[in-house]
N, C-alpha and C positions, 0 to 999 in steps of 0.2 A: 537395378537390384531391388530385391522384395523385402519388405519387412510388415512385422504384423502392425505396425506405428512410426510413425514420425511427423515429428515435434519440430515445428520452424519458430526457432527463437531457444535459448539456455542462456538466461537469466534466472533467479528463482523459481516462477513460476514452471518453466518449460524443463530446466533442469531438474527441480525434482520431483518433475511429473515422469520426464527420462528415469530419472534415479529407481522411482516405484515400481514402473511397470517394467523393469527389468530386473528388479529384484524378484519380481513373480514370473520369472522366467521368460518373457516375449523378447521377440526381437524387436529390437529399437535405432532409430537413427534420431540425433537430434542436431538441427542445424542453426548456424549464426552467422550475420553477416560480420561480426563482430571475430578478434581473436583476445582470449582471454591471457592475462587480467588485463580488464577493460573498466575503462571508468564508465558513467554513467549518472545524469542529475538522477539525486532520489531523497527522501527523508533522512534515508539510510535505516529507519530506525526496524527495527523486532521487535511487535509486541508482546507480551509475554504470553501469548498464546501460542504465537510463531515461534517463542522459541522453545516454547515446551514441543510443538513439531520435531523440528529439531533435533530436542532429544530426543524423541521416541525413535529417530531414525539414526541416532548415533552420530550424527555431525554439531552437536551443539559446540561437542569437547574441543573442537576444529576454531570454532568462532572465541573460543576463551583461549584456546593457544596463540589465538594471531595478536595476543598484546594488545582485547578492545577488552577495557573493563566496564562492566552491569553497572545502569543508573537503579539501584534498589529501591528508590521512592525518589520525592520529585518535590518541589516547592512550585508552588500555582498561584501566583499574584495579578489577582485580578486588578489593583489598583485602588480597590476600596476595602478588599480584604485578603489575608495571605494565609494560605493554605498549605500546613508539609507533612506529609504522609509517604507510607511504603506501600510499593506497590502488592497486589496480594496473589498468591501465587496460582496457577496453573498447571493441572497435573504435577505436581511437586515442584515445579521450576516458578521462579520467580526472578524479578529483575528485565529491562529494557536492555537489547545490545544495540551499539548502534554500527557496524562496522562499515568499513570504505565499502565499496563497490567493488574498488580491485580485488578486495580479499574474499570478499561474503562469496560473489559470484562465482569464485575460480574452485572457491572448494564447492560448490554445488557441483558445477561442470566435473570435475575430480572427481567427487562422490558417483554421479553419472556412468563416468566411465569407471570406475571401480567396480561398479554391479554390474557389467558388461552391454552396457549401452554403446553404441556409434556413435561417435561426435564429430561433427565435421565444421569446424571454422573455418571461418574468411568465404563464405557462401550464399551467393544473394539471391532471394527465388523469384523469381517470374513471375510463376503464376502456378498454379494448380493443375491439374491434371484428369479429366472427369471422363466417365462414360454412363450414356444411358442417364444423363442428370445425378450422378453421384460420384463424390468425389474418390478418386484412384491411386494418387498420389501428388509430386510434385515436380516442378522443372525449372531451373534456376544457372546459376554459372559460377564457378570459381574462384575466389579473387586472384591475382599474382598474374605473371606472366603467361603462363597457361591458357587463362582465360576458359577453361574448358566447358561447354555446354555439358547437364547429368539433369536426368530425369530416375526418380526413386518411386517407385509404385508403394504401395502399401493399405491396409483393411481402412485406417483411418491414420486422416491428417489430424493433428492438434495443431489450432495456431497458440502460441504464446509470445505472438511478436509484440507486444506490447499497443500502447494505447490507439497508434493508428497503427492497426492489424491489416497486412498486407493480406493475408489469407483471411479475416472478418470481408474483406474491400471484395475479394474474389467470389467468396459464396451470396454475398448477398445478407449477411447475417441482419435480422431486423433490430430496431434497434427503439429502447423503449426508456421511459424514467429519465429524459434526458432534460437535464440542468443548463441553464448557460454556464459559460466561464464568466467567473465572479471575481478572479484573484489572481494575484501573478505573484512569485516568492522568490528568494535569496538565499545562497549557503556560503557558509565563508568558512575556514580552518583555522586556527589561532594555536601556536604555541607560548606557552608561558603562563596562559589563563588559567586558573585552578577551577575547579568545578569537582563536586563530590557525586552528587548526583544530575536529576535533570533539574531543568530552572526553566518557569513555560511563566511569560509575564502577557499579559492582556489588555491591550492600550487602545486609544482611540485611532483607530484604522490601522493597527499595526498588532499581530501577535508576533513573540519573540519568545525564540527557546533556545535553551544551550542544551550539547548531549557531549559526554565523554565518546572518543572513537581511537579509532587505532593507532599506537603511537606517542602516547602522551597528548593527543592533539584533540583540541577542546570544537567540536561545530557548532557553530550556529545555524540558525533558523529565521527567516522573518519572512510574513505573509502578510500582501497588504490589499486594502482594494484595485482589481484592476485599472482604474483611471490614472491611480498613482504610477503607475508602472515606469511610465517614461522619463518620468522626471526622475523619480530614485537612480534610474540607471543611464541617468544622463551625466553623476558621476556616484557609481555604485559604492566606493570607498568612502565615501562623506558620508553619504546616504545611509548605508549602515551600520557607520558609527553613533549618525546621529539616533537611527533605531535604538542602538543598545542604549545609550544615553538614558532615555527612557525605562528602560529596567534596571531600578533599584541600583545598587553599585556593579551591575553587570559591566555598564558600559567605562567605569573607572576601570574594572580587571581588564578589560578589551584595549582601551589605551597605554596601561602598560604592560601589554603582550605584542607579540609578534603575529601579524597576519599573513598566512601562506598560502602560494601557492595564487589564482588569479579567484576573483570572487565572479560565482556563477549563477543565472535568473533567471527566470522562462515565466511569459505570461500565458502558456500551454498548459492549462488544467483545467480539459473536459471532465465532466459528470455525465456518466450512463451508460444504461446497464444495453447488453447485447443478445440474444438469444446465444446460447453459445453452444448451439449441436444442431445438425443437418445430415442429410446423407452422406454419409464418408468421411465427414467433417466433425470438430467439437473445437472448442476455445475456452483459453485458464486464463487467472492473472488480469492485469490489465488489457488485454485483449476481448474480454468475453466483458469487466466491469471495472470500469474506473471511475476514481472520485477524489476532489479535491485530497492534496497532500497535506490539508491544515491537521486534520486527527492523527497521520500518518498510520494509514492502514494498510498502505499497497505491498510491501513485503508479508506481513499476516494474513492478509486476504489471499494471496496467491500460494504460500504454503500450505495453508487449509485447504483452497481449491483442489490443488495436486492433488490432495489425500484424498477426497470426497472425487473426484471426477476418476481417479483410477482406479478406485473401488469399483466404479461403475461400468468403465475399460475393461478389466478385467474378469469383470463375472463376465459379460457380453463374450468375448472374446472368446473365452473356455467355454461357455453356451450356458451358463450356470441361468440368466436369466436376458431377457429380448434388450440388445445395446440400448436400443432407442429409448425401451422402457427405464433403463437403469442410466440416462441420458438426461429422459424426461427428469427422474425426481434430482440425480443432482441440480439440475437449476434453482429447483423449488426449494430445495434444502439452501442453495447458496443463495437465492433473496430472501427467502424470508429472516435468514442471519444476519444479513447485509443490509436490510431495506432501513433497517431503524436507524442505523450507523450511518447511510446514507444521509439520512433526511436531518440528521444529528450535523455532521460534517458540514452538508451543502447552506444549513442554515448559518452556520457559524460561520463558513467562508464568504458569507455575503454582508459579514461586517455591519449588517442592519441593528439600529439598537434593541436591545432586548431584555425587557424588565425582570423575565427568568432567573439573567446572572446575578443579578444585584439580590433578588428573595434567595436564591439558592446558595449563594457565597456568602451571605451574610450570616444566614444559621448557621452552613459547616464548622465556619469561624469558630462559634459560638460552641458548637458539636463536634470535636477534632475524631473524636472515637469513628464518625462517621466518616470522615474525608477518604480514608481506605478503598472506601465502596467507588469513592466520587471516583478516584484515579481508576482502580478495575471496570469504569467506565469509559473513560477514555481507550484503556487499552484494549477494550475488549473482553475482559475476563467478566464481567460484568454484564448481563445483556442490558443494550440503550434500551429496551420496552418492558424490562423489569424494571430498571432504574427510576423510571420517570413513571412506571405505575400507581396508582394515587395511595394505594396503601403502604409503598415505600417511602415516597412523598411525604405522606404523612406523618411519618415516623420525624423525617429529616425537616421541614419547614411549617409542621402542622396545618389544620382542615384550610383555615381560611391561604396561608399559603400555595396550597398543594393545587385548589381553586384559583390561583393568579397566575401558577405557572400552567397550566392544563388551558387556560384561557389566553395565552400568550401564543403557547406552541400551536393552536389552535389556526389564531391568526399568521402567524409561521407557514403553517401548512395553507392555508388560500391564498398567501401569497406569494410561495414557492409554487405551486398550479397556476396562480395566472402568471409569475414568470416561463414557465414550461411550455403554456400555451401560447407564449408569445414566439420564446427559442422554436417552436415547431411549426408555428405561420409564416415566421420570417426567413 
């Protein structure tokens, strides 16, 4: 069967990149080897840029029906200084959601098929499908009894299969800005824990956050250095308790709460970025770029992508302007968004110490008016290369300040490049 697109993967990314381009009238198939609702490790979190996406597309209202209520601002305890602010809004929405997985996804997927998209779960693809060196479609098989071999042609494949991209693996996608894995994390669900907002604590070799989620049910977060990994999860339950322990009276609300459900970890967080379009091909989401889950940016990054890559679908497609061309600049528009957030992320996830925090935590402190901004930084509403620019700087930790952290990030940046150049010899 022919369609003008299909999308291997409906998760965020790929479902509401289904969702767009069939709202502009294409035909669409989107496939998963997955059947929804399906869990899946992730932050969980929406930054509030995602989720003002969201609403522009009318599924926010979905995310606040499912019983996840908004962290509206956030307490940031560095350790030497605590910081609590709200977060500041985007395009009129403001507030962090953090929902399950089972829920965020299925109403995507839902959403998909409501604007007359194909969705086909339980389907695991093969491989591609190419002629003449450009891609055709795809060809994959059924789950269930069946087992049924199906090959689906179409103008363009999207992959949004996520970080190892089965269709990135097939075209050859090149692959650029790549980080080692610095960090391996933990999520756990707690009933009985109260939390109003978020709570993001900053410890030696451990960050820790709580987010409200669906349910009444409180997650946590903890990111630590990779070496740790084994040990923490040699018994994960001890492990992070003793984490929370560490944050402020987190870790008293955690003890007498209820932990559900089994605690999940992965020392699986590549950094880097993907060319993500080729002949017949294009790639959203973690598939095209991924990067440490410590800032938690992977749900915002791929709802932006959707919107920015089927912009450029779209005109192509209708002939309004050359795909390739409108291919080419989505990438450019998505690193150059991305790349500061990037180097923001992979630095902090490499738990190296960093004299920045200490100048920078210590004036906010001192300057609460300003902590606003600092959070709109984290989440993105705030761009990381305005933030850190010296006349912002300036304002927030003054000349000689702004000169200690510019000379830190400095050294940040040579020696994130000679890890790079190590990750790409070895």
């Amino acid at each position: 069967m022919e369609y003008d697109v299909v999308v291997v993967g409906a998760r965020p990314a790929g479902a509401a990149t289904a969702m767009l381009l069939a709202r502009a009238g294409l035909k669409v198939l989107a496939v998963d080897r997955a059947r929804f609702p399906s869990d899946t490790l992730s932050t969980h979190q929406i930054q509030v840029p995602g989720s003002a996406c969201l609403a522009r597309w009318g599924v926010l209202d979905k995310v606040v029906a499912s019983n996840c209520p908004p962290a509206m601002g956030a307490r940031f305890d560095s350790g030497k200084a605590v910081l609590t602010g709200d977060y500041p809004a985007s395009d009129g929405v403001r507030g962090i959601y953090s929902p399950r997985r089972t829920v965020l996804d299925t109403i995507l997927v839902d959403a998909a098929r409501d604007a007359g998209a194909d969705v086909l779960e339980g389907f695991d693809v093969d491989d591609v499908v190419a002629s003449d060196g450009r891609v055709t479609g795809i060809r994959g098989t059924e789950k269930g009894a069946s087992g049924q071999n199906r090959t689906f042609t179409a103008h363009l494949v999207i992959g949004a299969d996520g970080k190892h991209s089965r269709i990135a693996r097939a075209v050859g996608a090149e692959t650029y800005r790549e980080r080692p894995t610095q960090s391996a994390n933990s999520y756990a669900y707690w009933s009985g824990l109260p939390i109003t907002g978020g709570e993001i604590y900053l410890r030696d070799r451990r960050l820790i956050g709580a987010w409200p989620t669906n349910d009444g049910l409180t997650l946590t977060f903890i990111e630590m250095p990779i070496a740790d990994f084994k040990a923490f999860h040699a018994d994960s339950v001890a492990s992070t308790h003793a984490a929370l322990d560490m944050a402020a009276n987190l870790g008293e609300r955690a003890h007498a709460a209820t932990l559900v459900e089994h605690i999940r970890a992965t020392p699986d967080l590549p950094n880097v970025f993907r060319k993500p379009y080729g002949p017949g091909w294009a790639l959203v989401g973690d598939a095209g770029l991924v990067m440490d889950p410590i800032t938690g940016q992977g749900i915002g990054h791929a709802l932006r992508d959707a919107q920015w890559l089927t912009d450029a679908v779209i005109a192509g497609l209708r002939g309004d302007r050359p795909l390739d061309e409108g291919l080419a600049e989505f990438q450019r528009r998505r690193d150059d968004a991305s790349g500061p957030m990037f180097d923001f992320t992979t630095d902090l996830a490499s738990f190296r110490p960093d004299p920045t925090a200490d100048i920078l935590f210590g004036a906010l402190e001192r300057k609460p008016e300003h902590v606003s901004d600092f959070l709109g930084m984290l989440t993105g509403t705030y761009p990381v290369k305005d933030y850190f620019a010296g006349r912002h700087m300036g304002r927030v930790v003054g000349i000689r300040g702004t000169i200690r952290v510019m000379a830190s990030q400095l050294r940040g940046r040579r020696m994130a490049a000679s890890e790079a150049v190590g990750a790409t010899s070895s």
